[in-house]
C-alpha positions in Angstrom: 11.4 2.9 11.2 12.9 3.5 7.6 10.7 3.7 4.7 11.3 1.5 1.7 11.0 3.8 -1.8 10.0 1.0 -4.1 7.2 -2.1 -3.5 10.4 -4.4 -5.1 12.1 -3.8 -1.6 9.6 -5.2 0.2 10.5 -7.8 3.2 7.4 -8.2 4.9 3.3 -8.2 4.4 2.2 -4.7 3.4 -0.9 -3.3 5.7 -2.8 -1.4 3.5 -5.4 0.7 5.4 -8.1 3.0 4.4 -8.0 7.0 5.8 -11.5 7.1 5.0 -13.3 3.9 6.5 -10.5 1.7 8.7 -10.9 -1.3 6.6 -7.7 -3.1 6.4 -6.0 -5.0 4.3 -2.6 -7.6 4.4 -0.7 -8.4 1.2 1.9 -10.7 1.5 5.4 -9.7 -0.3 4.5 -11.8 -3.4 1.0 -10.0 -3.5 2.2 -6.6 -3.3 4.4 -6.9 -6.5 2.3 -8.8 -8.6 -0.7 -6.3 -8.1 1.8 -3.2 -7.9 5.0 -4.1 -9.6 8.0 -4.1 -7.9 9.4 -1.1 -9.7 6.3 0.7 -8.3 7.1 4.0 -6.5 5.4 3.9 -2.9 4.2 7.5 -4.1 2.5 6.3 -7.0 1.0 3.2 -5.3 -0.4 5.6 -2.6 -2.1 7.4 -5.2 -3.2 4.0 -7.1 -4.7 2.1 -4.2 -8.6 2.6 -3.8 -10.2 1.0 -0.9 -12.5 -2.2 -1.5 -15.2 -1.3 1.4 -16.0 1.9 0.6 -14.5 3.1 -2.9 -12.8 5.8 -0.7 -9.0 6.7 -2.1 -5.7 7.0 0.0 -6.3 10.8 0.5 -4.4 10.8 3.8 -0.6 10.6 3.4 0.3 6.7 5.6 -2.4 5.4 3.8 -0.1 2.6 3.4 2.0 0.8 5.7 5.6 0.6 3.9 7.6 0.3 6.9 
């Protein structure tokens, strides 16, 4: 499956889930820009992203699903 390089090129929900606890998370399209931007690099929102259930950060690259 091919990677998208910016949150703008987004067609479907983003699965967000955390390397550190398993919580997971769904953002629908319209959620993932307005809280990332959809100029946002999918490099930089790995890096921005910090887990609600545990405080843990993405330190595990596929952190996020993109796909």
């Amino acid at each position: 499956m091919p990677q998208i390089d910016r949150i703008g090129r987004l067609v479907r929900p983003l699965v967000i889930t955390c390397a550190t606890c398993g919580h997971r998370v769904v953002w629908s399209v319209q959620q993932a820009r307005e809280r990332l931007g959809g100029d946002c690099m999918v490099t930089d929102a790995r890096r921005r992203l910090k887990c609600s259930a545990c405080d843990g950060e993405g330190r595990i690259p596929g952190f996020v699903d993109f796909s």
